[in-house]
DRENSE-365006 format. One line per 2 residues: number of its first residue (from 1); for each residue y, x, z of N, C-alpha, C. Coordinates in steps of 0.2 Angstrom, whole numbers, always signed. Atoms other than C-alpha are relative to their C-alpha. Layout:
BEGIN
NUM) Y,X,Z,Y,X,Z,Y,X,Z; ...
//
This chain:
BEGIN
1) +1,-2,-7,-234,+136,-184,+6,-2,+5; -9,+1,-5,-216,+133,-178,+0,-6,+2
3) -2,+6,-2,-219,+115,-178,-7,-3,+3; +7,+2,-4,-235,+116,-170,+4,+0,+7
5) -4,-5,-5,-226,+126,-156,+5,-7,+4; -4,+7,-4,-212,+110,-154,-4,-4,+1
7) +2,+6,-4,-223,+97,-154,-4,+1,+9; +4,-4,-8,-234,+107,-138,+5,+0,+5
9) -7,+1,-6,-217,+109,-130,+1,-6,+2; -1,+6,-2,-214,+92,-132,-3,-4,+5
11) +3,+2,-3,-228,+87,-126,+1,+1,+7; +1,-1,-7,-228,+95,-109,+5,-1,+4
13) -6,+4,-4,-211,+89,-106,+0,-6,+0; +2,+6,-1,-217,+72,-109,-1,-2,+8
15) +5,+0,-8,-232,+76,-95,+4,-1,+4; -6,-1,-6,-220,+83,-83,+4,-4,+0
17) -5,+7,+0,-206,+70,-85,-6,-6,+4; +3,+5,-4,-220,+57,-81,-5,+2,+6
19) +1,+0,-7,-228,+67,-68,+3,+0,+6; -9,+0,-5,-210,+67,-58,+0,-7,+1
21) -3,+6,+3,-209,+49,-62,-7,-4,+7; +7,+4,-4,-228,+44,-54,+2,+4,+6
23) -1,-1,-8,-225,+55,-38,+5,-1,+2; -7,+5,+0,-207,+46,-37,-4,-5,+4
25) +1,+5,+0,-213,+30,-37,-6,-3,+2; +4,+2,-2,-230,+29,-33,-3,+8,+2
27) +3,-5,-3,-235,+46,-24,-8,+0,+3; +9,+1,-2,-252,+37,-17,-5,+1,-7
29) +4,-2,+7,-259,+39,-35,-1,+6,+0; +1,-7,-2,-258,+58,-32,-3,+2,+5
31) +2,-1,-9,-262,+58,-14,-10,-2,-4; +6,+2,+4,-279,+47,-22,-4,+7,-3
33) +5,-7,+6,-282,+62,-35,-2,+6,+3; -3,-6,-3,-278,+75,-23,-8,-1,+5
35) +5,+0,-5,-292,+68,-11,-8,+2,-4; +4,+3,+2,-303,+63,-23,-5,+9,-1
37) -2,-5,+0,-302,+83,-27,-2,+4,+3; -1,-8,-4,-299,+96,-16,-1,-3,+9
39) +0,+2,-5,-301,+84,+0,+9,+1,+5; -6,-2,-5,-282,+86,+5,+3,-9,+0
41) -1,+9,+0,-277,+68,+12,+10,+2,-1; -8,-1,+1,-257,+64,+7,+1,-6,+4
43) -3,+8,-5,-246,+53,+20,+7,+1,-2; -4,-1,+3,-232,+49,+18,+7,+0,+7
45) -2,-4,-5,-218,+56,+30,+10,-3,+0; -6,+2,+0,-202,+49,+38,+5,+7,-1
47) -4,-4,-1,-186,+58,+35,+1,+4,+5; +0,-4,-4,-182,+73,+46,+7,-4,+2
49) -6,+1,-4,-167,+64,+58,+5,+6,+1; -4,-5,-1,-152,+75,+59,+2,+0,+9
51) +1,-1,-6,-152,+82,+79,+4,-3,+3; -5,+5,-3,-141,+71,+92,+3,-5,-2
53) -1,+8,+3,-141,+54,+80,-2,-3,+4; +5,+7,-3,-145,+40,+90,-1,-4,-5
55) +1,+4,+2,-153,+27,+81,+3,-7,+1; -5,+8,+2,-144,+10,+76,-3,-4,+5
57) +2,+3,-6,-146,-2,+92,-4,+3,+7; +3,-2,-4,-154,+10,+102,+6,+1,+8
59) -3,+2,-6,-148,+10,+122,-1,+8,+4; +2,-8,-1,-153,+30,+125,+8,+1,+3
61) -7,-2,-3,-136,+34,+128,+1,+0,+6; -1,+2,-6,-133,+22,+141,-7,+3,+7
63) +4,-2,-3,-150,+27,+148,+2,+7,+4; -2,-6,-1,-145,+46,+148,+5,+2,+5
65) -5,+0,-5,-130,+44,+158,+0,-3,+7; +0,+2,-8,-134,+34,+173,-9,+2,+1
67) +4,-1,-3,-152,+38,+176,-3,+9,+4; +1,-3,-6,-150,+55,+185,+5,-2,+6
69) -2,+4,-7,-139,+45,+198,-4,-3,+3; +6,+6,-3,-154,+34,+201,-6,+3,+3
71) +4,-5,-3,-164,+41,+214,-7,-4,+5; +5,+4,-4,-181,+37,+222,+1,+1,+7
73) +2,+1,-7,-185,+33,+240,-6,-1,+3; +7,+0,-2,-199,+37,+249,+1,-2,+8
75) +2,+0,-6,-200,+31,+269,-6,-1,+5; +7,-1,-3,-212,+33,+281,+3,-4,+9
77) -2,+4,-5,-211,+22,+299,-6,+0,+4; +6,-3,-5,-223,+28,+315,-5,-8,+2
79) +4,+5,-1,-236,+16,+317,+2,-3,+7; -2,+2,-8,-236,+4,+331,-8,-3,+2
81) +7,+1,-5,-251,+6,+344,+0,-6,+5; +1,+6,-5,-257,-9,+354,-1,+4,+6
83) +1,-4,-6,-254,-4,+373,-6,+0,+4; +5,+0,-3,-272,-7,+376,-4,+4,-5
85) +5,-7,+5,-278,+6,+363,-2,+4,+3; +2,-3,-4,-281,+19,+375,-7,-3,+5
87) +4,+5,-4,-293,+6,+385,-7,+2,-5; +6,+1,+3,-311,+9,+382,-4,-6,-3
89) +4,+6,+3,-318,-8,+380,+5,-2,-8; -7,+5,+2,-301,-14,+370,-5,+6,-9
91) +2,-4,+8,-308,+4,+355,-8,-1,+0; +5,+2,+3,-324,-3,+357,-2,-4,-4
93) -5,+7,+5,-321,-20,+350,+1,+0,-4; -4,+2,+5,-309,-16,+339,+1,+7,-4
95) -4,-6,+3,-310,+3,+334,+6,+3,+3; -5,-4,+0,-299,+17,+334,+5,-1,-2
97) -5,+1,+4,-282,+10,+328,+5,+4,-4; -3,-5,+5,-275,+26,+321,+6,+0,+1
99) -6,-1,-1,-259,+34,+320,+4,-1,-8; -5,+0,+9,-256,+30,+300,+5,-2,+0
101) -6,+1,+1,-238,+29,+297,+0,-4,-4; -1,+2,+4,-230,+15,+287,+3,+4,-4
103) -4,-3,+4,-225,+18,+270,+2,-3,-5; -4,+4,+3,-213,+13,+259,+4,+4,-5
105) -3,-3,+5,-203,+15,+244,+3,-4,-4; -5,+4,+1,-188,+9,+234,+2,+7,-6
107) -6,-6,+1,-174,+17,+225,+4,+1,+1; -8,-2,-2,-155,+22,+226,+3,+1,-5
109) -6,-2,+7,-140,+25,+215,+4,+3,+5; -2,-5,-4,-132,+41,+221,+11,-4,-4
111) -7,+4,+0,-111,+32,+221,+4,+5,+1; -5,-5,-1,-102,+48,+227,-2,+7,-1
113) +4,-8,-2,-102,+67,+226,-2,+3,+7; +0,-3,-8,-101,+69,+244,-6,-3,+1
115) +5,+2,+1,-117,+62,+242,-3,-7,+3; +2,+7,-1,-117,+43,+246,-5,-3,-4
117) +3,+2,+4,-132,+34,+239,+0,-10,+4; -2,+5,-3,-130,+15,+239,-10,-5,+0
119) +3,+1,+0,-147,+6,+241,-3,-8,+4; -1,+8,-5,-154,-11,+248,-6,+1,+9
121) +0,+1,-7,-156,-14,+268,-7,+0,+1; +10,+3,-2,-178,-21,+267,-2,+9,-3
123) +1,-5,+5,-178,-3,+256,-2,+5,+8; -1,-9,-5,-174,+11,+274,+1,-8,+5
125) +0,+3,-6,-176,-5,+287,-6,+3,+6; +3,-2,-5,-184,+2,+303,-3,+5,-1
127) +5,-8,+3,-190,+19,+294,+4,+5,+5; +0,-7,-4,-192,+34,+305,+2,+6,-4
129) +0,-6,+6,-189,+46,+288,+3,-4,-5; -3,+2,+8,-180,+45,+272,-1,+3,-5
131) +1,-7,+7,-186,+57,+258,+3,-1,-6; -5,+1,+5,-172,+55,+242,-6,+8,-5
133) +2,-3,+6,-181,+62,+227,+3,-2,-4; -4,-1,+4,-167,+66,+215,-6,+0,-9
135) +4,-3,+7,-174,+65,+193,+1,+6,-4; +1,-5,+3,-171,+81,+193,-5,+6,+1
137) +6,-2,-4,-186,+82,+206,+3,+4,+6; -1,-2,-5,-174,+89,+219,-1,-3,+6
139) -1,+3,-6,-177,+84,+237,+5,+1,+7; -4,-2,-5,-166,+80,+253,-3,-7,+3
141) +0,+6,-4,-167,+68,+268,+6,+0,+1; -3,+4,+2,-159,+55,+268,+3,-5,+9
143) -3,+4,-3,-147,+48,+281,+3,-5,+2; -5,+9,+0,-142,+28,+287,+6,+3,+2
145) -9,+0,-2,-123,+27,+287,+1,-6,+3; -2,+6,-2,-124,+11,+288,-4,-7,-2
147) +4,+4,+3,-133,-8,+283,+6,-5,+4; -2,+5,-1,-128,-25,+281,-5,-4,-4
149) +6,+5,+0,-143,-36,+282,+3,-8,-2; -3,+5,+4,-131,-51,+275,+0,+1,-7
151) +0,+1,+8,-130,-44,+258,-6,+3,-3; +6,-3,+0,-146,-34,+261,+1,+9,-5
153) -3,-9,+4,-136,-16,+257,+1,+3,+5; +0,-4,-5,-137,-2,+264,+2,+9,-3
155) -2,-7,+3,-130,+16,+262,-1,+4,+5; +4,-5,-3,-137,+32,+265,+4,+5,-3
157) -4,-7,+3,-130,+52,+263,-4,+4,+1; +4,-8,+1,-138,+68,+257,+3,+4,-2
159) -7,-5,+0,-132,+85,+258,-3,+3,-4; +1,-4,+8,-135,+93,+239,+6,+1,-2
161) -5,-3,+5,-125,+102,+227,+1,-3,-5; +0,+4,+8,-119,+95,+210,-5,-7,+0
163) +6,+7,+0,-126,+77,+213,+0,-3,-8; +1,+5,+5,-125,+68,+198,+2,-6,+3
165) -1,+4,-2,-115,+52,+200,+2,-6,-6; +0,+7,+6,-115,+34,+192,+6,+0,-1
167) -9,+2,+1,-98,+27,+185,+0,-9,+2; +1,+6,-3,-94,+10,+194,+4,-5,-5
169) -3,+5,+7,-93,-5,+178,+4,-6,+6; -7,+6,-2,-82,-21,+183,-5,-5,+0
171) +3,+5,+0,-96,-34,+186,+3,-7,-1; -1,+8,-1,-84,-48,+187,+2,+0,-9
173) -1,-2,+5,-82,-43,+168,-6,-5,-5; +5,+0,+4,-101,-47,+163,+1,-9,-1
175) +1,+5,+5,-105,-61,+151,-8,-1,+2; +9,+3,+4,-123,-72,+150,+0,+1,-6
177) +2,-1,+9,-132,-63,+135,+1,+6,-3; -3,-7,-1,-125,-46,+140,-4,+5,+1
179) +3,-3,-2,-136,-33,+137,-1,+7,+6; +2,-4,-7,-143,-22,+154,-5,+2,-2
181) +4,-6,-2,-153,-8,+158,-1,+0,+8; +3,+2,-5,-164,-10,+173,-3,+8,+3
183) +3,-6,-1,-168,+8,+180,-1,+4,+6; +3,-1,-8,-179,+14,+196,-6,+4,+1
185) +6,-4,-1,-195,+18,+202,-6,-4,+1; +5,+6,+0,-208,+4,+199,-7,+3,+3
187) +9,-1,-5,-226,+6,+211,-1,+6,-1; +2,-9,-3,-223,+25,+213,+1,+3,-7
189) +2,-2,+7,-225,+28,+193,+5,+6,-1; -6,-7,+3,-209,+40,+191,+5,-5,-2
191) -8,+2,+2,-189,+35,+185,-5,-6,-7; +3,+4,+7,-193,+20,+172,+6,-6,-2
193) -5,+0,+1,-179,+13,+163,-4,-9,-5; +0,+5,+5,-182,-6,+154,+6,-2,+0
195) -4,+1,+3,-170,-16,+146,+0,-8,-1; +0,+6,+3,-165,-36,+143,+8,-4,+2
197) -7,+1,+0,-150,-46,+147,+4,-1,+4; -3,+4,-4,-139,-56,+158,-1,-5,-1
199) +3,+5,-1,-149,-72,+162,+7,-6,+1; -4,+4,-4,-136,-82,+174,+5,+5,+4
201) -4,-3,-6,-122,-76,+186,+2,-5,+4; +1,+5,-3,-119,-82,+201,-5,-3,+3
203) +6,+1,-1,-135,-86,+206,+1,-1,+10; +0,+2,-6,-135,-94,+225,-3,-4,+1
205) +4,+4,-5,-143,-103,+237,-8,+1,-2; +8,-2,+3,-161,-95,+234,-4,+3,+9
207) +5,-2,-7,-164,-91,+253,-1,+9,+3; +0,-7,-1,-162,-72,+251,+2,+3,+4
209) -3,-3,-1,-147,-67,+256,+6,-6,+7; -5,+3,-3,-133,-74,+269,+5,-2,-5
211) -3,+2,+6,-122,-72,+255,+0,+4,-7; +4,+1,+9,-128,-74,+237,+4,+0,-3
213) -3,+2,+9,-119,-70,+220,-3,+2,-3; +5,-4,+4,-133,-64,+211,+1,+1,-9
215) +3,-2,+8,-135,-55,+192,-6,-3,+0; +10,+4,+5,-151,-65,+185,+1,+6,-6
217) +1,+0,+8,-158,-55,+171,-5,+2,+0; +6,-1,+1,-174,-53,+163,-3,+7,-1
219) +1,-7,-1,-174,-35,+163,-6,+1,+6; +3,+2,-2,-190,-31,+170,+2,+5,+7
221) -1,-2,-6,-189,-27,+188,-7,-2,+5; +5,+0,-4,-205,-22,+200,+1,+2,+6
223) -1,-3,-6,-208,-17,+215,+0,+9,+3; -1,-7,+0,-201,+1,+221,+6,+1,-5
225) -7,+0,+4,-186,-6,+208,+6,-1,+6; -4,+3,-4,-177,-12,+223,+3,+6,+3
227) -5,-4,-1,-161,-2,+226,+3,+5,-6; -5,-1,+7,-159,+2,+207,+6,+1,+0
229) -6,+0,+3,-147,+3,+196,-2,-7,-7; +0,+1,+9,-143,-11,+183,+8,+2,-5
231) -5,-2,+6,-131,-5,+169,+2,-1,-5; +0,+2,+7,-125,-9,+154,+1,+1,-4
233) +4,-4,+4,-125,-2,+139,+7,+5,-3; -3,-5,+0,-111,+10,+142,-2,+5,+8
235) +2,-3,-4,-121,+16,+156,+3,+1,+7; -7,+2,-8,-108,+9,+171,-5,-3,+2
237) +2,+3,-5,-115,+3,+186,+2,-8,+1; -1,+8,-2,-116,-17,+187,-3,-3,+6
239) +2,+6,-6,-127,-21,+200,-7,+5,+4; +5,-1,-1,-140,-16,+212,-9,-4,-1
241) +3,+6,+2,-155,-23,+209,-5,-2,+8; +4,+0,-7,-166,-33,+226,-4,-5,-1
243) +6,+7,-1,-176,-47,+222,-2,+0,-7; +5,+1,+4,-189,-53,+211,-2,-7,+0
245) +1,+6,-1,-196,-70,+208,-8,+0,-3; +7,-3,+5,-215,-68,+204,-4,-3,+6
247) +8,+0,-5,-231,-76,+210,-7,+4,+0; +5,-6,-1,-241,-62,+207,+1,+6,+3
249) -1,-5,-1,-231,-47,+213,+6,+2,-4; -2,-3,+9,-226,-42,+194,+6,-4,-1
251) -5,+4,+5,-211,-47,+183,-2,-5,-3; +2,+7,+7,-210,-64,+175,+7,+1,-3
253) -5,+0,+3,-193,-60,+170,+6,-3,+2; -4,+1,-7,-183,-66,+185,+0,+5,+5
255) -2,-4,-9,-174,-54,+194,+8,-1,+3; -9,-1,-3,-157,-50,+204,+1,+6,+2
257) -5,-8,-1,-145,-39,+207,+6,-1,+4; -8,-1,-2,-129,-38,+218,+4,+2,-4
259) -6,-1,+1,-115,-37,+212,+3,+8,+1; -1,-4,-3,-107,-21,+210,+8,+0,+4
261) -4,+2,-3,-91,-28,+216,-1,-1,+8; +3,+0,-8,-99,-32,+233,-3,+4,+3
263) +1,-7,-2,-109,-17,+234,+7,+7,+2; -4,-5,+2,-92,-7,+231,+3,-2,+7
265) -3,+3,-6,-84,-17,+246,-4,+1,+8; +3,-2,-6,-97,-14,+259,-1,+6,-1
267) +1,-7,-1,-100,+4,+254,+8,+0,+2; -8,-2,-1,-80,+6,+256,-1,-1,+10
269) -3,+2,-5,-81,-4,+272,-6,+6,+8; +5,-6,-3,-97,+6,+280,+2,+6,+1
271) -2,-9,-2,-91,+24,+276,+8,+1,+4; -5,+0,-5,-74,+18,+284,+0,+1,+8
273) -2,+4,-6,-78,+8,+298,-6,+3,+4; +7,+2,-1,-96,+11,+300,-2,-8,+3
275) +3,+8,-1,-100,-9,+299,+5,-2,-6; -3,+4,+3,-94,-23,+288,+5,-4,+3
277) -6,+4,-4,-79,-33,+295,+1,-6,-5; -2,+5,+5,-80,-52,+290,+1,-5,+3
279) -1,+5,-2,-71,-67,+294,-5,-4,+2; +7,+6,-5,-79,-82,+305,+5,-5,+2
281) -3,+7,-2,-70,-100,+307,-4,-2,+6; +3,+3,-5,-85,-106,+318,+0,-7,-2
283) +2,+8,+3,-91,-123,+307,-5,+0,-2; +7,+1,+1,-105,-129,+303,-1,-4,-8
285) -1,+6,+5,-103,-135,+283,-7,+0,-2; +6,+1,+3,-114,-142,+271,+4,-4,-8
287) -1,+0,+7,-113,-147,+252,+3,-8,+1; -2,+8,+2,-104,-164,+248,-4,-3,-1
289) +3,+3,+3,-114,-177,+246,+4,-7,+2; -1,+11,-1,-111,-199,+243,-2,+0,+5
291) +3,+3,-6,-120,-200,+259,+4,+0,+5; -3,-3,-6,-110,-188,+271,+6,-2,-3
293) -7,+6,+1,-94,-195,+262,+2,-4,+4; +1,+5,-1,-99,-211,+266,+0,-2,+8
295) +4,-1,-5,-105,-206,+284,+7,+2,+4; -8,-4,-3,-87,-197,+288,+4,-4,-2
297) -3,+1,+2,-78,-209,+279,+4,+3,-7; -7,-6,+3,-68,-197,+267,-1,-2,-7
299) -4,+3,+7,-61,-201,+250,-2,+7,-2; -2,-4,+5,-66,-185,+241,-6,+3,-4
301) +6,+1,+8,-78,-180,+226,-2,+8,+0; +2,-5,+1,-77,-162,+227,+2,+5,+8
303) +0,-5,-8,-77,-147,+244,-9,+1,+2; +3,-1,-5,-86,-143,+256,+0,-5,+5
305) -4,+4,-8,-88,-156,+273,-4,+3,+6; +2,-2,-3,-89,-151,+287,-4,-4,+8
307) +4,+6,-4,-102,-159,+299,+0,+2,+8; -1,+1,-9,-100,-150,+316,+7,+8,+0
309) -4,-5,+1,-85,-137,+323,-3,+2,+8; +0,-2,-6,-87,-125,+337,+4,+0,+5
311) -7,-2,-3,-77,-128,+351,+4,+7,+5; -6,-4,-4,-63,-116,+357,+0,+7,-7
313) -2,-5,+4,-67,-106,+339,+5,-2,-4; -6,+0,+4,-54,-101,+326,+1,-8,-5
315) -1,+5,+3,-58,-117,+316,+6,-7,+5; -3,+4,-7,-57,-129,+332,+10,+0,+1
317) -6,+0,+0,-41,-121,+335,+5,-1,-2; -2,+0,+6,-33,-122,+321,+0,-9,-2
319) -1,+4,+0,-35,-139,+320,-5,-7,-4; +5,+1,+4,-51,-142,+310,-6,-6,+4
321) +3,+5,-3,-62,-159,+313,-6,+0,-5; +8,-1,+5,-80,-163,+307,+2,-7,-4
323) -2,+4,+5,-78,-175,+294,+5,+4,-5; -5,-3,+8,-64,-163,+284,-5,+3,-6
325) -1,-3,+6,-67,-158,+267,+4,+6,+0; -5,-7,+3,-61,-139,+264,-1,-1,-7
327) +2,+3,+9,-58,-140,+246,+4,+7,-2; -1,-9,+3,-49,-120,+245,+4,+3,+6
329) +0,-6,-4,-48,-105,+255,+6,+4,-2; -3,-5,+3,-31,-97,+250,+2,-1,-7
331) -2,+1,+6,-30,-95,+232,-7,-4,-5; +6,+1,+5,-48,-99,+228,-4,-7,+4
333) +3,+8,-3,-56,-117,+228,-7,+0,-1; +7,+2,-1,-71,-122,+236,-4,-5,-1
335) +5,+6,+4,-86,-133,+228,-6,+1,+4; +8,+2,+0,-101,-129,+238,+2,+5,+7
337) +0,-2,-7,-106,-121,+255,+2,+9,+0; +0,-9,+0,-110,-101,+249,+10,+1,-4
339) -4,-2,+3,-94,-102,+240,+8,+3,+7; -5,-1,-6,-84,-106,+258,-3,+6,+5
341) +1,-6,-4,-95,-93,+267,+3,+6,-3; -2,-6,+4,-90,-79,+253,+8,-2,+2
343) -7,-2,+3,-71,-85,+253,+2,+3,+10; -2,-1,-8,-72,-85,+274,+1,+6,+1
345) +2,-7,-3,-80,-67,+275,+3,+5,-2; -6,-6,+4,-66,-61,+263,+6,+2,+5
347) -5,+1,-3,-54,-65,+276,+1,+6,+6; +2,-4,-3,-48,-52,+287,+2,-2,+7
349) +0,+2,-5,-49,-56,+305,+7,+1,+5; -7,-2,-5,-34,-58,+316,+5,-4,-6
351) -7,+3,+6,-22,-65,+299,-3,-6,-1; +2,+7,+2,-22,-82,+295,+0,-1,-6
353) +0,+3,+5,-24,-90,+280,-1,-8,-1; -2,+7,+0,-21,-108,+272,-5,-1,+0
355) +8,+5,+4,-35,-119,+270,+4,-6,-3; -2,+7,+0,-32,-135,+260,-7,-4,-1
357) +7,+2,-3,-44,-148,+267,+4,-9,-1; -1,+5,+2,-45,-166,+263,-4,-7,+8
359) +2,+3,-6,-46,-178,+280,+3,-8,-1; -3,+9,+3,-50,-198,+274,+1,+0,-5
361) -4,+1,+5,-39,-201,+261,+6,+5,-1; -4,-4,-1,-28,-189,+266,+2,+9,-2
363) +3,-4,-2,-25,-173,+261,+8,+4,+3; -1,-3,-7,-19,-158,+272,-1,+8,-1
365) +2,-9,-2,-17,-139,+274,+2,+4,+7; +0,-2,-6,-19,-130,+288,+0,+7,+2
367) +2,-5,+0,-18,-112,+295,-4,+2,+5; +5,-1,-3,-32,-104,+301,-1,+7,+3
369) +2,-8,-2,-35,-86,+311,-6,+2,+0; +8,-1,-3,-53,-81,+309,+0,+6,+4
371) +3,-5,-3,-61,-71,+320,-5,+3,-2; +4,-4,+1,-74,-58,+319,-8,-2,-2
373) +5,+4,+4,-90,-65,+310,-5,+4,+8; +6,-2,-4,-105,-61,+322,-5,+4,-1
375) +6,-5,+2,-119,-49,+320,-3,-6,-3; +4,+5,+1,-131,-59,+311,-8,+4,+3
377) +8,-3,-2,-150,-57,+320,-5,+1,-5; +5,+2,+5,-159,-64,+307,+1,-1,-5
379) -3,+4,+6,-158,-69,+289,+1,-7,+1; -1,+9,-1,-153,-89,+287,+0,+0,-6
381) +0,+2,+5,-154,-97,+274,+4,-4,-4; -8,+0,+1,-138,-103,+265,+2,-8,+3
383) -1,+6,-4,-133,-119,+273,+0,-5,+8; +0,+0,-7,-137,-116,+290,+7,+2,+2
385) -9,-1,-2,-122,-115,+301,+2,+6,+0; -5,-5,-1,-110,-102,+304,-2,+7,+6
//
């Protein structure tokens, strides 16, 4: 009886041992039996994550930190009535033309606690309203301090409590290949955060702006994204974002962004001055070329040349002729047109600084006083004059 009794033991420690062993290893063979059964289905179930882990590569963080600084934009702008609306023949014709307000929309990145938000210029251009919807669904109206239709930025103030504020990254820092975070408020949908990298820097002469340094990157960027944030994956402010490149509307994977070094410079210069304040020589350049070489005579491979000078401006004065080659403004050497309009509008008006400039064979430096750049009316497109 005794040795019936062990081998039954044995037995069932057999069983068990190999029932441990199959739902180990192969648990779906039990799930099977279990269904076949009693109808209970068996899945199979990720670990429970321990609270506050981010996940290996994930960009949450970075997300988490900058996007309640990032604020939508809603504008509205009073319709404009034809003066012959009121005229009966004229609402015969053509209808009632109504009072519908334009409307518009964008985003911002709230930059101060006093509540500065920095945003782009086409975003609160000619709007009669500004309604700033915070993501924490707070609302305030939104005040122009100030615009600069050259870089197409523009800074607005709202008077709230505990704003939530971005932290300002080092743009001249990023790398091609650097990943960014793109985050706004795409066709009205709510705050939406996508993610890709640093395309190109530097990006000029595209027609956009007067003066272009653009962030390229394929982070997606739609419309009502304009005036974002992009960031990068410590959740610093690198850039705003303003343009798109799409023949549908949509992202093809080209966008831009200012620089947050040149946004940081014109909000600084706005909340001081109220306006930008930027050198103006008075020339007319245009990119080197073998031809205009050729055409001026001039011995030199690399600049800028300049084909016409305003008379009686700081250039003129100074002693600037059309045929020179500017080839560096100061510390920093120029190669192309946008390069010499950025190093001019650095300069602060009334001080002189060196130009070394190339006239003939000869070369030559010269000082120059600039004065006060000019309201710009309209956008130009980079290689129109001065």
């Amino acid at each position: 009886m005794k040795r019936t009794w062990l081998l039954f033991a044995q037995a069932v420690t057999v069983m068990l041992a190999a029932y441990f062993v199959v739902a180990t290893l192969k648990p779906e063979w039990i799930g099977r039996r279990a269904t076949s059964l009693g109808g209970v289905v068996s899945v199979i179930e990720a670990p429970a994550a321990s609270s506050g882990v981010i996940a290996p590569g994930s960009l949450s963080a970075a997300a988490k930190k900058a996007s309640p600084a990032v604020v939508s934009i809603n504008t509205s702008k009073a319709a404009r009535r034809s003066p012959r609306s009121e005229d009966p023949w004229f609402r015969f014709f053509f209808g009632d033309q109504g009072d519908q307000p334009q409307i518009g929309l964008g985003s911002g990145v709230i930059v101060s606690a006093d509540g500065y938000i920095l945003t782009n210029n086409h975003v609160v251009e000619g709007a009669d309203e500004i309604d700033v919807t915070l993501n924490d669904s707070r609302h305030a109206r939104g005040k122009v301090i100030g615009t600069d239709p050259d870089t197409d930025l523009a800074v607005l103030k709202i008077e709230l409590d505990k704003l939530p504020v971005v932290v300002l990254g080092n743009s001249d820092n990023l790398q091609v290949g650097d990943q960014v975070l793109a985050i706004g408020n795409p066709f009205g949908v709510g705050q939406t955060v996508t993610s890709g990298i640093v395309s190109a820097l530097g990006r000029n002469q595209l027609g956009i702006n007067t003066f272009e340094n653009f962030i390229q990157t394929d982070a997606a960027i739609n419309p009502g994204n304009s005036g974002g944030a992009l960031v990068d994956v410590n959740g610093n402010l690198e850039g705003i974002n303003t343009a798109i490149y799409s023949r549908s509307g949509g992202s093809l994977g080209i966008g831009f962004a200012i620089p947050v070094s040149t946004a940081k410079q014109v909000l600084e210069d706005i909340v001081k001055e109220g306006k930008v304040t930027r050198g103006w020589i008075g020339v007319e350049p245009n990119d080197l070329s073998p031809e205009l070489a050729e055409t001026f005579g001039v011995k030199a491979s690399k600049g800028v040349i300049i084909t016409g000078v305003l008379q009686n401006g700081p250039a003129a004065r100074a002693g600037v002729r059309p045929g020179d080659v500017i080839t560096g403004v100061g510390e920093k050497q120029i190669g192309n047109v946008q390069e010499l309009l950025t190093a001019v509008a650095g300069l602060k008006p009334g001080s002189s600084a060196r130009f070394a400039l190339q006239r003939g064979s000869d070369r030559m430096e010269l000082d120059v006083t600039p004065g006060l750049r000019p309201k710009t009316p309209v956008r130009r497109a980079p290689g129109q004059p001065e």
